[in-house]
C-alpha positions in Angstrom: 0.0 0.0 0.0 1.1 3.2 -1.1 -0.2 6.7 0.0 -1.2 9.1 -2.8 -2.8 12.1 -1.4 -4.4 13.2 2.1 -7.1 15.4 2.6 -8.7 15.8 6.1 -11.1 18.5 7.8 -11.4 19.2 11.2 -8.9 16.2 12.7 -7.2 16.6 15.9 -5.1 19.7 15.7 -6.1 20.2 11.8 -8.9 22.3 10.2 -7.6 21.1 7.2 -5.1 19.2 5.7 -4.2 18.6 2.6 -1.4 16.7 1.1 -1.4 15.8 -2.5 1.1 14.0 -4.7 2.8 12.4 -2.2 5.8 10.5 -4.0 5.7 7.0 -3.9 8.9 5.9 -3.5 11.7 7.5 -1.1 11.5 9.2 2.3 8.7 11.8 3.3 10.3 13.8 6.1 8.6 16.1 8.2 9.8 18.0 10.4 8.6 21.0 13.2 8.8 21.7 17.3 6.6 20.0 19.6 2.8 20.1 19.2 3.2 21.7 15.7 1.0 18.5 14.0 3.5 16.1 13.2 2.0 13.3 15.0 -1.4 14.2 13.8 -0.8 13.8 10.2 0.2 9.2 11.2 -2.8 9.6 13.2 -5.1 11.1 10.7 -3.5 8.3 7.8 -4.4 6.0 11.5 -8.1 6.9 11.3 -8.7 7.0 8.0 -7.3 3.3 7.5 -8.9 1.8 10.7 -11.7 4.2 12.4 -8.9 4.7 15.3 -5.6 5.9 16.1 -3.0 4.3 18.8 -3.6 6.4 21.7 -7.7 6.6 21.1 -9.9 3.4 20.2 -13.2 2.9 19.3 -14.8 3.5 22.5 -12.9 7.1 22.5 -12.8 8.1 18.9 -15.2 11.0 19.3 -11.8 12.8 20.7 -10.3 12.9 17.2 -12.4 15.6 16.5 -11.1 18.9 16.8 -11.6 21.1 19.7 -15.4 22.7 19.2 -16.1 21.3 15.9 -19.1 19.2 15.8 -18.3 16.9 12.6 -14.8 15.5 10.9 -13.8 13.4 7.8 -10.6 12.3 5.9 -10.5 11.2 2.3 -7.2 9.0 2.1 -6.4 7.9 -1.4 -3.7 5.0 -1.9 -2.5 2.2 -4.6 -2.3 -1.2 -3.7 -0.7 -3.8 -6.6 -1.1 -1.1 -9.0 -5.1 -0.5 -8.5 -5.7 3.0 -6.5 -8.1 3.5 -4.4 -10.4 6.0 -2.7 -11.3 6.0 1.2 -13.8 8.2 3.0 -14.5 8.1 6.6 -16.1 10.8 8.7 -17.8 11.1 12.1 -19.6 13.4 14.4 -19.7 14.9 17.8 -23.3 12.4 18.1 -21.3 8.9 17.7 -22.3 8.9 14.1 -19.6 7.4 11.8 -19.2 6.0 8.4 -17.1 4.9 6.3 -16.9 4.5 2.4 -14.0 2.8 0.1 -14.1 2.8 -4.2 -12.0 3.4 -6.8 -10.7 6.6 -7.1 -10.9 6.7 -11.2 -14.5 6.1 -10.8 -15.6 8.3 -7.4 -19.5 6.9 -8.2 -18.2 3.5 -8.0 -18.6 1.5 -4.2 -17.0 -1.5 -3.3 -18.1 -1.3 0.1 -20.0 1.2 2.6 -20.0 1.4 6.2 -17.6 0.5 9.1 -17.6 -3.1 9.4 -18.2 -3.6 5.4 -15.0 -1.2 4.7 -13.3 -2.9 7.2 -13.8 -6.6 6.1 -12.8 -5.3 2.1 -9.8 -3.1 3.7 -8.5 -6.5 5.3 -8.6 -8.6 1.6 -7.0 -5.8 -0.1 -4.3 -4.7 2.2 -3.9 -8.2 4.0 -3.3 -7.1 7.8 -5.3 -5.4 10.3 -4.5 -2.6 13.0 -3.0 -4.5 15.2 -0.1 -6.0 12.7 -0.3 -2.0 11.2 1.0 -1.0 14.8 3.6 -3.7 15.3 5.1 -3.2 11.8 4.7 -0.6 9.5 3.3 2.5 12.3 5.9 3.5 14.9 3.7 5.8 17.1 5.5 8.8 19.0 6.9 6.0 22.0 10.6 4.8 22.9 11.1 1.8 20.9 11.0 -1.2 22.7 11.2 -5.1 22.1 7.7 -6.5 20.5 5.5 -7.8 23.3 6.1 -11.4 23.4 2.2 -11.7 23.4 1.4 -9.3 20.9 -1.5 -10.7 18.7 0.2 -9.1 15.4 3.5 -10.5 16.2 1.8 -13.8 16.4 -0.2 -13.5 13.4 3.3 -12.9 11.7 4.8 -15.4 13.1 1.7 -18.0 12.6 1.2 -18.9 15.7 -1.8 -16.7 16.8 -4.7 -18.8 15.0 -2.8 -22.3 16.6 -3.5 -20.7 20.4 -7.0 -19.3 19.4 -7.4 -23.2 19.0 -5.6 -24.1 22.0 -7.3 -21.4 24.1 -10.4 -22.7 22.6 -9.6 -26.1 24.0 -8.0 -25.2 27.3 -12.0 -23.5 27.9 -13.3 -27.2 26.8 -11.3 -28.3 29.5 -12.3 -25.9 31.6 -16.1 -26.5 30.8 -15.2 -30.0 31.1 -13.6 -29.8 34.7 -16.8 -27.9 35.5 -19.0 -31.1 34.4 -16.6 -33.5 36.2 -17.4 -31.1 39.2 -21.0 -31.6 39.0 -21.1 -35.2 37.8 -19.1 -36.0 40.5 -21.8 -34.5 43.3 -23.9 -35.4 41.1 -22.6 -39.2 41.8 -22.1 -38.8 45.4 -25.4 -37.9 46.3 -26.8 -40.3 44.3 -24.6 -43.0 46.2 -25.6 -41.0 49.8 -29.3 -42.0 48.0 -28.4 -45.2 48.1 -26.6 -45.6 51.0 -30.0 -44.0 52.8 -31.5 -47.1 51.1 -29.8 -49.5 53.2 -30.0 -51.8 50.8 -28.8 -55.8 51.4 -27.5 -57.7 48.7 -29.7 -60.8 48.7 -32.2 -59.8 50.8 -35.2 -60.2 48.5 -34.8 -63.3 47.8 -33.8 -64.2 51.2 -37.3 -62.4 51.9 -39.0 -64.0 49.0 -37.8 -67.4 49.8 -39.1 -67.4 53.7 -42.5 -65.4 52.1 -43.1 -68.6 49.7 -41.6 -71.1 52.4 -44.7 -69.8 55.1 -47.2 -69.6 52.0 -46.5 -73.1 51.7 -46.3 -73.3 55.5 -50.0 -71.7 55.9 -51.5 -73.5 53.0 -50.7 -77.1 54.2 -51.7 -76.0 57.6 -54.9 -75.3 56.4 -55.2 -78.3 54.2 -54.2 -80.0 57.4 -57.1 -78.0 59.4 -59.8 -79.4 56.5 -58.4 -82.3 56.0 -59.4 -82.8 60.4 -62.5 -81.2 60.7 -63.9 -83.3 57.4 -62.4 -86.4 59.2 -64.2 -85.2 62.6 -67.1 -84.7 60.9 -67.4 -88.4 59.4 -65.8 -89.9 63.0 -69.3 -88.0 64.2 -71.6 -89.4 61.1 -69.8 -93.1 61.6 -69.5 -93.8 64.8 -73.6 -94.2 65.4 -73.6 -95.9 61.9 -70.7 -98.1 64.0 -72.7 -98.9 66.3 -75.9 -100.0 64.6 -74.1 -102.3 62.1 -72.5 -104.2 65.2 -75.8 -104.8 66.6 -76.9 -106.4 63.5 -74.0 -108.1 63.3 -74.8 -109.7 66.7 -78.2 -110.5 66.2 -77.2 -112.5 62.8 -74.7 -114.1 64.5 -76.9 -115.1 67.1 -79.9 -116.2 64.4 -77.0 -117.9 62.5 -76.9 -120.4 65.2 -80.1 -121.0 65.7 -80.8 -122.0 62.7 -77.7 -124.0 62.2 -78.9 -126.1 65.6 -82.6 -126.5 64.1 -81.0 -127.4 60.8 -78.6 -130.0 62.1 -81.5 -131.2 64.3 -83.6 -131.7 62.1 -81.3 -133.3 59.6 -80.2 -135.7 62.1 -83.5 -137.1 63.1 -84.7 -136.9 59.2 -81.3 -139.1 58.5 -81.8 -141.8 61.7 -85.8 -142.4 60.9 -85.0 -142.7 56.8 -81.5 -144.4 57.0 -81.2 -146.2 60.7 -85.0 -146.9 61.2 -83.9 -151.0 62.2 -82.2 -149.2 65.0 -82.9 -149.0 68.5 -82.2 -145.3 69.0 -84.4 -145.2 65.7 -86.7 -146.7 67.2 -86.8 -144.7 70.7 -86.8 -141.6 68.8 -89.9 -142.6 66.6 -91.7 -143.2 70.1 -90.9 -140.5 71.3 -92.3 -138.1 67.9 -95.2 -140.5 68.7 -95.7 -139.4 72.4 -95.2 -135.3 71.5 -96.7 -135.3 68.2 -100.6 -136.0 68.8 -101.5 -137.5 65.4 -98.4 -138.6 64.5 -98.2 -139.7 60.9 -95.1 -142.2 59.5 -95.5 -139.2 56.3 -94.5 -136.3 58.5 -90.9 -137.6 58.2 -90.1 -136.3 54.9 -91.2 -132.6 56.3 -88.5 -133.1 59.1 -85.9 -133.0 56.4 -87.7 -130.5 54.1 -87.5 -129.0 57.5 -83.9 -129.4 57.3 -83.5 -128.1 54.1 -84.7 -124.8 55.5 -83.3 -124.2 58.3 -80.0 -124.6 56.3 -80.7 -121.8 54.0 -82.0 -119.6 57.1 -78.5 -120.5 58.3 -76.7 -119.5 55.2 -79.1 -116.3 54.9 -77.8 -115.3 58.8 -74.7 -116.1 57.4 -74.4 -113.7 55.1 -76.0 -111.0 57.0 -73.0 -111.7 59.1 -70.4 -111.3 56.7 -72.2 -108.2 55.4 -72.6 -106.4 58.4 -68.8 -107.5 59.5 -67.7 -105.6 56.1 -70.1 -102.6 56.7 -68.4 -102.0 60.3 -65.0 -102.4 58.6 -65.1 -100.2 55.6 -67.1 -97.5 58.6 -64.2 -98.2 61.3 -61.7 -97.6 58.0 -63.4 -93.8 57.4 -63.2 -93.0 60.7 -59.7 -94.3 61.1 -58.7 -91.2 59.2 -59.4 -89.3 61.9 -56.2 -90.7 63.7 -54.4 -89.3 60.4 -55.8 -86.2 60.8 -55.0 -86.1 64.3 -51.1 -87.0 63.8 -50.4 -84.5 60.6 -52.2 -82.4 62.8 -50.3 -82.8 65.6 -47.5 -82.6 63.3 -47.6 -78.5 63.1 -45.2 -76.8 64.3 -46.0 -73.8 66.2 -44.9 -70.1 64.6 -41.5 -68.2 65.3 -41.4 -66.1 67.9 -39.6 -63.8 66.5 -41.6 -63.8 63.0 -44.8 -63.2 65.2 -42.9 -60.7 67.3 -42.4 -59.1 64.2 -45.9 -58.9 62.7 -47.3 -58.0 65.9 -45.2 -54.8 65.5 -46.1 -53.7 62.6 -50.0 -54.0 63.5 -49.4 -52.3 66.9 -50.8 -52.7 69.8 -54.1 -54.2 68.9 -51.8 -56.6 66.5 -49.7 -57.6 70.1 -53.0 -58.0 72.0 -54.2 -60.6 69.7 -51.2 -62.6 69.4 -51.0 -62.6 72.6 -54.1 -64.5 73.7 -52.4 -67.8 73.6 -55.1 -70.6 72.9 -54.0 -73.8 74.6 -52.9 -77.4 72.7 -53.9 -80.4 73.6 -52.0 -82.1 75.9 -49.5 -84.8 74.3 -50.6 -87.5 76.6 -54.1 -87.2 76.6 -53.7 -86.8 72.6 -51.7 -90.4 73.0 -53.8 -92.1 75.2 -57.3 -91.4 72.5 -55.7 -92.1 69.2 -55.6 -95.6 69.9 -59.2 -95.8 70.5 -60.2 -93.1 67.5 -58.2 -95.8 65.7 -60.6 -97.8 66.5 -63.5 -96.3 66.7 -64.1 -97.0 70.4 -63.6 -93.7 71.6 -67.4 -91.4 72.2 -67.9 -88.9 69.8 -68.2 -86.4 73.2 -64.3 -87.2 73.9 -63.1 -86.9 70.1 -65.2 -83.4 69.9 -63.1 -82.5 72.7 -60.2 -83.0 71.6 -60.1 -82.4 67.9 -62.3 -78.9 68.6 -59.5 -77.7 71.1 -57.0 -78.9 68.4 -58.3 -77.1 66.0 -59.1 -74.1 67.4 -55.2 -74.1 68.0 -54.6 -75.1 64.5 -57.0 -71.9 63.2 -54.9 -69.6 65.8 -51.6 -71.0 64.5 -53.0 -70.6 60.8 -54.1 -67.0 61.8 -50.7 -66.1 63.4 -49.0 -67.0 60.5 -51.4 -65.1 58.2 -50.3 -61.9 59.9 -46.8 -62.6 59.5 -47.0 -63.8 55.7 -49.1 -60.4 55.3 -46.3 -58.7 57.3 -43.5 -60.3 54.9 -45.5 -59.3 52.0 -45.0 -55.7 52.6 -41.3 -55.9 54.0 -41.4 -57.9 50.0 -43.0 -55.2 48.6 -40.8 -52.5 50.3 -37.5 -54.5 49.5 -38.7 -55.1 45.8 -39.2 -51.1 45.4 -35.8 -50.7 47.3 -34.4 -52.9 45.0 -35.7 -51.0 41.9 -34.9 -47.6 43.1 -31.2 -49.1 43.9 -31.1 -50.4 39.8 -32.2 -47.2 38.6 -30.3 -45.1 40.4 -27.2 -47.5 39.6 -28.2 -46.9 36.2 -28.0 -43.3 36.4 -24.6 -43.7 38.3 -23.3 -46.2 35.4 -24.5 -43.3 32.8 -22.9 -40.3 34.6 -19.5 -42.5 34.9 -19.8 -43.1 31.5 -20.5 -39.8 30.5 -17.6 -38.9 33.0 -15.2 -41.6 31.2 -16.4 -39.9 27.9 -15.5 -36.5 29.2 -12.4 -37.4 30.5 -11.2 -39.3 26.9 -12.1 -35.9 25.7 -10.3 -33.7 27.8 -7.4 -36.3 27.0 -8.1 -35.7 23.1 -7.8 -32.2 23.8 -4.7 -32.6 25.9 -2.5 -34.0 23.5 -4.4 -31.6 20.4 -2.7 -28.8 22.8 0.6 -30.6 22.8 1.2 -31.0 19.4 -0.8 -27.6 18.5 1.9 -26.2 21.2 4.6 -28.0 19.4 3.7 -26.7 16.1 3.7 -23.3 17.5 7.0 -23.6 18.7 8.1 -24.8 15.2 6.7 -21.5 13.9 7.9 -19.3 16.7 11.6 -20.8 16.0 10.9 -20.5 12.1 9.8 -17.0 12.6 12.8 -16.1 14.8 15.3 -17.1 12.6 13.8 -15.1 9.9 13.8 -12.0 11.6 17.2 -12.7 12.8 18.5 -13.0 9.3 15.9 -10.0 8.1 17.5 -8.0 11.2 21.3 -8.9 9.7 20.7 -6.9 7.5 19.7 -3.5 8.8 21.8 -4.1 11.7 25.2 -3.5 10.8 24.0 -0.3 9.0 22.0 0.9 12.3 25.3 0.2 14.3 28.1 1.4 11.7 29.1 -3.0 11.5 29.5 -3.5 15.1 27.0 -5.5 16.0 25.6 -8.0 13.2 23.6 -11.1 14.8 20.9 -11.0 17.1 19.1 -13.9 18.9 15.5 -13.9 20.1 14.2 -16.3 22.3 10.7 -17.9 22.3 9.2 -15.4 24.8 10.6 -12.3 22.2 13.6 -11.0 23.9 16.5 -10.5 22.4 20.1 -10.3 22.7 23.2 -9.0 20.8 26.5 -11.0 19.3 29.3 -8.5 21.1 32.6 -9.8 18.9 34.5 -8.8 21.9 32.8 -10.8 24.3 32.4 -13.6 21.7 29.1 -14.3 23.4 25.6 -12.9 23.1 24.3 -10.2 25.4 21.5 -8.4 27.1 20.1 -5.6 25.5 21.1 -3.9 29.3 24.7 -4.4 28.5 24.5 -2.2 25.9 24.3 1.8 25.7 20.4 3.2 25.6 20.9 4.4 21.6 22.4 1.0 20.8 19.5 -0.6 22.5 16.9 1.6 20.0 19.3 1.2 17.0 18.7 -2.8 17.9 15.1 -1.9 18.5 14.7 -0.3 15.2 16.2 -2.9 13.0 13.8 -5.1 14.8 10.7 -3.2 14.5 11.9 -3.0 10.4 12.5 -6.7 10.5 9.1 -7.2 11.6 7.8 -4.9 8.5 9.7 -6.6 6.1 7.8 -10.2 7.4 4.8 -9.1 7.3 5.5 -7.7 3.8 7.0 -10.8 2.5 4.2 -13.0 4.2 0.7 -11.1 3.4 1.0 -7.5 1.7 0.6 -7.0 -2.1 3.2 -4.8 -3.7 5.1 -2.3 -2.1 4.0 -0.6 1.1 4.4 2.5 3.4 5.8 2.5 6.8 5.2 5.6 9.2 7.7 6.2 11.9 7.2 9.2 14.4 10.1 10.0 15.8 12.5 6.7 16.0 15.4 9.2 16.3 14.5 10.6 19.5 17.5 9.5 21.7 19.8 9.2 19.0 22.9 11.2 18.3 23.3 13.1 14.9 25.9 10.2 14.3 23.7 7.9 15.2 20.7 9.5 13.2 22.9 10.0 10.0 23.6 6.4 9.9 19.3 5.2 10.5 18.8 7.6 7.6 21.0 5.9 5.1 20.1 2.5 6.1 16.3 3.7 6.4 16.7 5.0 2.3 17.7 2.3 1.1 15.9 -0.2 2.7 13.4 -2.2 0.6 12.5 -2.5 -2.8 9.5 -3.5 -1.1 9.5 -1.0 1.8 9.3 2.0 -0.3 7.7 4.8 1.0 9.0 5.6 4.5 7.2 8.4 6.5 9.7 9.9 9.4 8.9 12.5 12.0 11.5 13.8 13.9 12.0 17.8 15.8 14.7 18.0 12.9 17.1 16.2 10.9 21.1 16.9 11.0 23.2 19.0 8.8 25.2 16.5 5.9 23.0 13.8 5.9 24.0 12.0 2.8 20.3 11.4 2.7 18.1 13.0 0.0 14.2 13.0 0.7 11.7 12.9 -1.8 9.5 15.0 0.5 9.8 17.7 3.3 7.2 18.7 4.9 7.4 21.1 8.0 4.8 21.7 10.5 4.1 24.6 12.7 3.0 25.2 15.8 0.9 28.3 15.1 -1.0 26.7 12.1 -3.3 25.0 11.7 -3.6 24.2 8.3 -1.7 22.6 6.5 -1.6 21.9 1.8 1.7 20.4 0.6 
């Protein structure tokens, strides 16, 4: 970028300026006392390039107007790679600013209007913003010092400044990241404190669930056993009557059985002697004596005594068979009731419940629960239970005594069944409450398995970004070293000029400060060792260096450089010697703007401008 003309109204000490023509190639002295304008004229070129100067930024702009004017503007025309252009920018005492850039052979043409616009177009066309304007090619009115080692120009240069944007961007990931550990992890601990307040056992459920199914089973044979009794009870009652009667038949057949087996055998016993012995003599008395009891006795009647016989035997076969019949009909009814003694035992078998199982269930029911439980309803004794079975067995013992005793064993058997009721209902809610315990301990597990996953996710990213930072850091340091040496050789050769060959080599070190090659000491020194106008002699060559890099790296043709007052603490000898290097610099660097107070007498330095500023004007045309 080359400056062609300046014109500016109302700018800081200025209520006009107006330079025109300015040569492109060569040095553009200017000269004057303090507070005569110098300065202005870099700060108006300042504003006009960038909206602000280097002692005034946006936020205090408004001061670059001049003292009781209420509006300003500066129309700054320059060439870049052979195309010129035209830029307007003006602003008033309201905040109101604009800006406005085009072609300067066709003034009607825009390429871009506004602040931001102009500024985004400025930046393709020129290729460096104010902050690398400032480091490089504007030396404001300071004492030259080293670059800041953290300057955001300087690392643009250098290349490094977009490679820790991305590290900075991933040390705040971290950051964020630490922030999320943070919170995951009391995120985690309450959620185990959650559980913890759970008191959750580790088998408990089913240790619950087994002893809950166990006493289900428990209660449910118990009360088979209870029906199983009282239906046994209840046919001992219907049988033992039924018992009864069926022996007294028995009896009386028995007893009709042998009657008629007498009468029959009688009979067929006299039949046999009076048809088959009749020749003798006990025949014979027997015949008599029929004779004698039987008035009309008849020698025909004899075949009657065995029909007679006959009869008596089937009588004696029918009584049999009522015998047999009724013998069978008080077994099969001794055999029903028999399973009362079954009863009894598998009864009997029952254990009673535990104690601390109904202590249990009697506190969660309260005190009416404990009052219950604790009417105790007696057993049957053991002996007496052992001395009746054997008679239930046998169906000898009264149905008043069986009553007794089953009634009083049942009655326990119902308590027991009860008790045992209350307890299964109190184990189904201690199941209940350990099932819901158990799913509250799985989901919030589950949530702890998802944060530590998300943690072990968040931590493999902070690790990502971790070793992105080490090699982005690594790269920069490539660059940094890279960019180093070339200003070191780019600063070889302005330095021997700046220093009349004295001092030739510099070396910078990663955080940007520099030291000299003394060829006396044969080693490298500090810039303290050294006299205050070596030290800016160094510092100008460096500041030049920089120009030249940025110039080789992103500019477009050749390009200005504006230095207000570099000479300030130099000797004439010293000042003689910056001129001559500073003329023949660059092919590239070819325009060089200087302010100084004055220059000395037999420079061998001819300027392609002088302008000198005055105090008591305050306008100036060149």
């Amino acid at each position: 970028m080359i400056i062609n003309s300046v014109r500016a109204k109302n700018v800081l000490k200025y209520e006009f300026l107006e330079l025109e023509n300015l040569p492109a190639e060569g040095i553009i002295a200017i000269s004057g006392e303090n507070e005569s304008g110098k300065s202005t004229i870099g700060e108006t070129i300042c504003f006009a390039l960038f909206g602000r100067t280097f002692s005034l930024d946006h936020e205090h702009i408004q001061k670059v107007l001049r003292w009781g004017e209420s509006r300003c503007s500066v129309i700054l025309e320059f060439t870049v790679d052979g195309v010129r252009y035209q830029l307007g920018r003006f602003l008033d005492r309201d905040g109101n600013h604009g800006a406005r850039l085009g072609p300067a052979e066709n003034p009607d043409e825009t390429l871009a209007r506004g602040v931001g616009p102009v500024a985004d177009r400025l930046f393709e066309i020129l290729g460096y913003e104010f902050d690398e304007f400032i480091e490089s090619f504007y030396l404001a009115q300071r004492e030259i010092t080293s670059p800041h080692p953290h300057s955001v120009a300087v690392k643009t240069m250098a290349g490094v400044a977009p490679l820790e944007e991305v590290v900075e961007e991933f040390e705040e990931e971290i950051a964020n990241f630490d922030e999320m550990l943070a919170d995951i992890d009391a995120e985690v601990e309450a959620l185990r404190q959650e559980q913890e307040e759970l008191d959750f056992q580790e088998g408990l459920l089913v240790t619950l669930e087994d002893r809950k199914n166990e006493l289900e089973a428990e209660v449910a044979a118990n009360q088979s056993r209870l029906s199983r009794l009282r239906e046994a009870h209840e046919v001992y009652q219907g049988n033992y009557p039924r018992i009864r009667k069926a022996q007294g038949k028995r009896g009386r057949s028995r007893f009709w059985r042998f009657i008629t087996f007498v009468l029959a055998l009688v009979a067929a016993g006299v039949w046999g002697l009076l048809t088959q012995a009749g020749d003798q003599p006990q025949a014979q008395q027997l015949l008599q004596l029929l004779q004698q009891q039987v008035p009309g006795w008849q020698a025909g009647w004899v075949s009657y005594i065995g029909v007679a016989a006959v009869v008596f035997a089937v009588f004696m076969f029918f009584f049999w068979m009522r015998v047999s019949y009724h013998n069978r009909r008080v077994q099969e009814l001794v055999g029903e009731s028999a399973a009362l003694a079954g009863a009894l035992e598998e009864a009997r078998a029952v254990t009673p419940i535990d104690p601390e199982l109904e202590a249990a269930a009697a506190d969660d029911e309260g005190e009416g629960g404990a009052e219950e439980m604790g009417r105790d309803v007696q057993r049957p004794e053991e002996n007496r239970y052992a001395r009746l079975l054997p008679q239930v067995e046998s169906s000898t013992a009264s149905p008043e005594q069986v009553r007794e005793l089953v009634e009083a064993e049942m009655h326990w058997l119902e308590a027991q069944i009860a008790r045992k009721e209350r307890a299964l209902r109190k184990l189904g809610q201690e199941v209940d409450q350990e099932l819901e315990r158990v799913r509250q301990m799985a989901r919030l597990s589950e949530v702890i398995d998802g944060l530590e996953a998300k943690e072990a996710e968040i931590r493999a990213s902070q690790e990502r970004r971790r070793k992105a930072i080490e090699l982005l850091e690594g790269a920069a340091a490539d660059f940094s070293n890279d960019f180093n040496k070339e200003i070191r050789d780019l600063v070889a050769r302005t330095l021997p000029v700046f220093t009349q060959g004295r001092y030739e080599h510099l070396r910078i070190d990663p955080d940007l400060s520099v030291k000299v090659f003394s060829s006396d000491k044969h080693d490298f020194m500090d810039l303290d060792e050294v006299s205050s106008g070596t030290q800016r002699q160094i510092m100008l060559a460096l500041r030049l260096a920089l120009s030249q890099k940025l110039l080789n790296r992103k500019v477009k043709g050749t390009q200005f450089a504006f230095l207000d007052e570099p000479f300030a603490f130099f000797d004439e000898e010293r000042t003689r010697y910056a001129l001559k290097a500073l003329s023949g610099l660059s092919e590239q660097l070819s325009q060089i703007w200087i302010v100084a107070q004055s220059y000395p007498e037999g420079a061998d330095v001819e300027f392609a401008l002088s302008i000198r500023c005055s105090r008591d004007l305050d306008a100036l045309k060149v």
